[in-house]
C-alpha positions as CSV (number, residue, x, y, z in Angstrom):
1,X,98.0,39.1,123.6
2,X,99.6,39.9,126.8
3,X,100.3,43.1,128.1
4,X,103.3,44.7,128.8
5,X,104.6,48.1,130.3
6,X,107.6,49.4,128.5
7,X,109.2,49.5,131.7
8,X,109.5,45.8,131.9
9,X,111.6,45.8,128.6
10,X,113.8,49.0,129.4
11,X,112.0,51.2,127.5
12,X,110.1,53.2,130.1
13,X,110.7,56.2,128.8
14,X,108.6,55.8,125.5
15,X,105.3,57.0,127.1
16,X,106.7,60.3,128.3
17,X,108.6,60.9,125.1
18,X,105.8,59.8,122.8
19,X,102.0,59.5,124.3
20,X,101.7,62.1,127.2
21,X,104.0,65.0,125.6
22,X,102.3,68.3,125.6
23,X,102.4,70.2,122.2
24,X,99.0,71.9,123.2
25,X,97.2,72.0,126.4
26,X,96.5,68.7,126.6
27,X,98.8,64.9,126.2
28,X,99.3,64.1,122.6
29,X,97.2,60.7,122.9
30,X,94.0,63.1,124.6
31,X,94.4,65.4,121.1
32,X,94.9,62.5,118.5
33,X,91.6,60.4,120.4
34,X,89.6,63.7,120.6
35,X,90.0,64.6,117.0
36,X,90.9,68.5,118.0
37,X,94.2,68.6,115.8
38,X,91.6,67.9,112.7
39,X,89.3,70.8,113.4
40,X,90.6,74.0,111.2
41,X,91.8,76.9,113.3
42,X,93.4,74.8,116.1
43,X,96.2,77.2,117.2
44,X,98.8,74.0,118.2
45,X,98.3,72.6,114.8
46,X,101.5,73.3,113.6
47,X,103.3,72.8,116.5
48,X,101.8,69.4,117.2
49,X,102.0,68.4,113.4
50,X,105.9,69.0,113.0
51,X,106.6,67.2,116.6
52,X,104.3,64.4,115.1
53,X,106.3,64.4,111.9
54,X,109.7,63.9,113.5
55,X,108.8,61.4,115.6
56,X,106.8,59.3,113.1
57,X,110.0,59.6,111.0
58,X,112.8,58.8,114.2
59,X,111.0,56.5,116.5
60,X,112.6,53.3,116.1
61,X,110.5,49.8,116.0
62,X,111.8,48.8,118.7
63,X,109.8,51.9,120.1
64,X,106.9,51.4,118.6
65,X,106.7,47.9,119.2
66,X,106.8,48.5,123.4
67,X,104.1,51.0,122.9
68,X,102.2,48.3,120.8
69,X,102.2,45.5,123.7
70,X,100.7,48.1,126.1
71,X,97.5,50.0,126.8
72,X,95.4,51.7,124.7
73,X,97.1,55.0,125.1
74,X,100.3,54.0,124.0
75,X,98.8,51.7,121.0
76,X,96.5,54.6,119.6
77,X,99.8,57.1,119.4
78,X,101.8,54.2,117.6
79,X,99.3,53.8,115.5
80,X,99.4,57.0,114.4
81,X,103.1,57.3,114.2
82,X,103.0,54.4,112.0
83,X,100.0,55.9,109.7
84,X,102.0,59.3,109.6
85,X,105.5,57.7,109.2
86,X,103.9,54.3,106.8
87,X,105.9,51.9,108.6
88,X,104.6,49.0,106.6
89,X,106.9,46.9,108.5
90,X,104.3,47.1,111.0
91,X,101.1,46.2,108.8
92,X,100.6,42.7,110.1
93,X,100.9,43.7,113.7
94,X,98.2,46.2,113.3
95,X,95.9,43.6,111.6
96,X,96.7,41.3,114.9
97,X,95.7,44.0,116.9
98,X,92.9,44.9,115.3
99,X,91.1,41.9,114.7
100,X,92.2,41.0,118.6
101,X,90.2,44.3,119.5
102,X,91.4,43.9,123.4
103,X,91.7,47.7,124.5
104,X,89.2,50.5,123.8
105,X,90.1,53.5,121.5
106,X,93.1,52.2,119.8
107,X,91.1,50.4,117.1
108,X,90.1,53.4,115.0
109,X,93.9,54.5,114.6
110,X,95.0,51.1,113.5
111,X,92.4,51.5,110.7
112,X,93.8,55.1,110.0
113,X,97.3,53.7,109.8
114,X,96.0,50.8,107.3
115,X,94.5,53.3,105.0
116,X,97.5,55.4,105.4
117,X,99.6,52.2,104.0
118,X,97.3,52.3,101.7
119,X,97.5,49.2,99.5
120,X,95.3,45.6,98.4
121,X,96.8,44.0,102.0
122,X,95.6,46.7,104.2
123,X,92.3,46.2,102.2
124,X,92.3,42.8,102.7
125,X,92.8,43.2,106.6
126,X,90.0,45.3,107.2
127,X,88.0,43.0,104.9
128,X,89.0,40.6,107.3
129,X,87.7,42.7,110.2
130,X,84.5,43.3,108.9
131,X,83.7,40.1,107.8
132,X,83.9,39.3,111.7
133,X,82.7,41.8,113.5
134,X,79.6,43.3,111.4
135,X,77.7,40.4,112.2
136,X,78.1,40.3,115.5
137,X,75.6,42.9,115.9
138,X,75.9,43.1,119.4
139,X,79.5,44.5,119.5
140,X,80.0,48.1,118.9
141,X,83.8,48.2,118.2
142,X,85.6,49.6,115.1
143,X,83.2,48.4,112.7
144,X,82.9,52.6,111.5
145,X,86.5,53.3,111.3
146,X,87.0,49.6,109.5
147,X,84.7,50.4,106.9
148,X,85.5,54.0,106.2
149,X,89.3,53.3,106.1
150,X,88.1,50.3,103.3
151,X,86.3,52.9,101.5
152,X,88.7,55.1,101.5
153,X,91.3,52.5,100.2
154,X,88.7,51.1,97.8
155,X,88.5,54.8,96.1
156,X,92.4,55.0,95.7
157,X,92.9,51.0,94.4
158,X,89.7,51.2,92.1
159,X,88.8,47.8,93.9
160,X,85.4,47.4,95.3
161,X,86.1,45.5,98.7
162,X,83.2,47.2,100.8
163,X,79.9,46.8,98.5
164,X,79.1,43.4,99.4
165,X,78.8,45.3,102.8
166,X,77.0,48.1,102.2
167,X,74.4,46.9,99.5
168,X,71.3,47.2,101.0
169,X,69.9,45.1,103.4
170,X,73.5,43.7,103.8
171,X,75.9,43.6,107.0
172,X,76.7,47.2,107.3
173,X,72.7,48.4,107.8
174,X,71.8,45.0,109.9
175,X,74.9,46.2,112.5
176,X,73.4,49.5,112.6
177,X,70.0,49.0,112.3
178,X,70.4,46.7,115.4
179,X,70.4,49.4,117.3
180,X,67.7,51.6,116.6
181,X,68.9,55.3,117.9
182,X,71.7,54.5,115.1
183,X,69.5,53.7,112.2
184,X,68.8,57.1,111.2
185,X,71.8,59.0,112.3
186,X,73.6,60.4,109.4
187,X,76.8,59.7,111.4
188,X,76.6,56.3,110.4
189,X,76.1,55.9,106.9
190,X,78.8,54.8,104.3
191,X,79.7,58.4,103.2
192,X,80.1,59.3,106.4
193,X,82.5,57.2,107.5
194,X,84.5,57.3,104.4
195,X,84.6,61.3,104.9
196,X,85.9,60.8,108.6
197,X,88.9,58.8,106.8
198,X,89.6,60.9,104.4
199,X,89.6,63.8,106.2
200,X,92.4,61.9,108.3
201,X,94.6,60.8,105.8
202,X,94.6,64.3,103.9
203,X,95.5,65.9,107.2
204,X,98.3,63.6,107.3
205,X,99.3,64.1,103.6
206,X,99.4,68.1,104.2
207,X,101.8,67.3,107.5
208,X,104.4,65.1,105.5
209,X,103.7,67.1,101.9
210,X,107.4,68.8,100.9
């Protein structure tokens, strides 16, 4: 997929108004990669929630798609906006993007935004993912945040998508156990990674709760 600054398409100003913006001491993209607006006691939480809310709710697709055709950046904040907003509209472009995996970073928040979506399709698109990338053994990409966002969609559509990858001996401990500083690292089991989503998507629930 070719890459494209928002410039080129007249819509330079979409990294200003939605990826660098300060609500805290640091760029929105910095605070959404880093994870600080889930730790409890962040004093910019509710700052940075309510400017998150609006402009998951305003942001047009136009916008979202020129922050989608650039760097990683831009794509990680989209793919937030869309998690936060549930643009479905964009479900299949996350799923290109995704599976693509051509940027760092951005990966994990297109699996946020498919568990956000939340239903049998998303599933079905990190099923997808997983079935390519866990074997590849020598690729550490999204493989965590894939499996964790299936797990957490699994648990909310009573299907059972991840367990021919996590029975034992399967895919999910061959890609970890192919690197042997992760194969005891509680970091990396199932659970954990099914925590890390759902810890995500209820932060997003209390932002966008009434």
């Amino acid at each position: 997929m070719p890459f494209q600054h928002p410039e080129e398409i007249g819509y330079g100003y979409v990294i200003e108004r939605y990826v660098t913006r300060k609500d805290s001491d640091h760029p929105r993209y910095l605070e959404l990669n880093s994870a600080r607006v889930l730790r409890p006691g962040w004093p910019h939480a509710k700052r940075f929630a309510r400017h998150v809310i609006e402009d998951a709710a305003t942001i047009t697709d136009a916008e979202l798609e020129a922050l989608l055709a650039y760097e990683w950046r831009s794509r990680l904040t989209a793919a937030w906006l869309i998690g936060v907003g549930r643009r479905a509209s964009f479900r299949e472009r996350l799923g290109d993007l995704l599976l693509a995996s051509e940027v760092c970073y951005s990966g994990s928040a297109y699996c946020f935004a498919l568990a956000r979506l939340g239903t049998h399709a998303d599933a079905e698109i990190l099923t997808a993912y997983l079935d390519h990338y866990l074997p590849r053994t020598d690729l550490r990409y999204d493989q965590p945040a894939a499996l964790g966002a299936l797990l957490h969609l699994d648990a909310r559509l009573g299907t059972h998508h991840v367990d021919r990858f996590t029975q034992p001996d399967g895919l999910w401990d061959r890609w970890v156990q192919a690197l042997v500083h992760l194969s005891d690292q509680p970091g990396y089991t199932p659970d954990a990674q099914r925590r890390w989503t759902d810890l995500q998507c209820d932060f997003a629930d209390g932002w966008t709760r009434p």
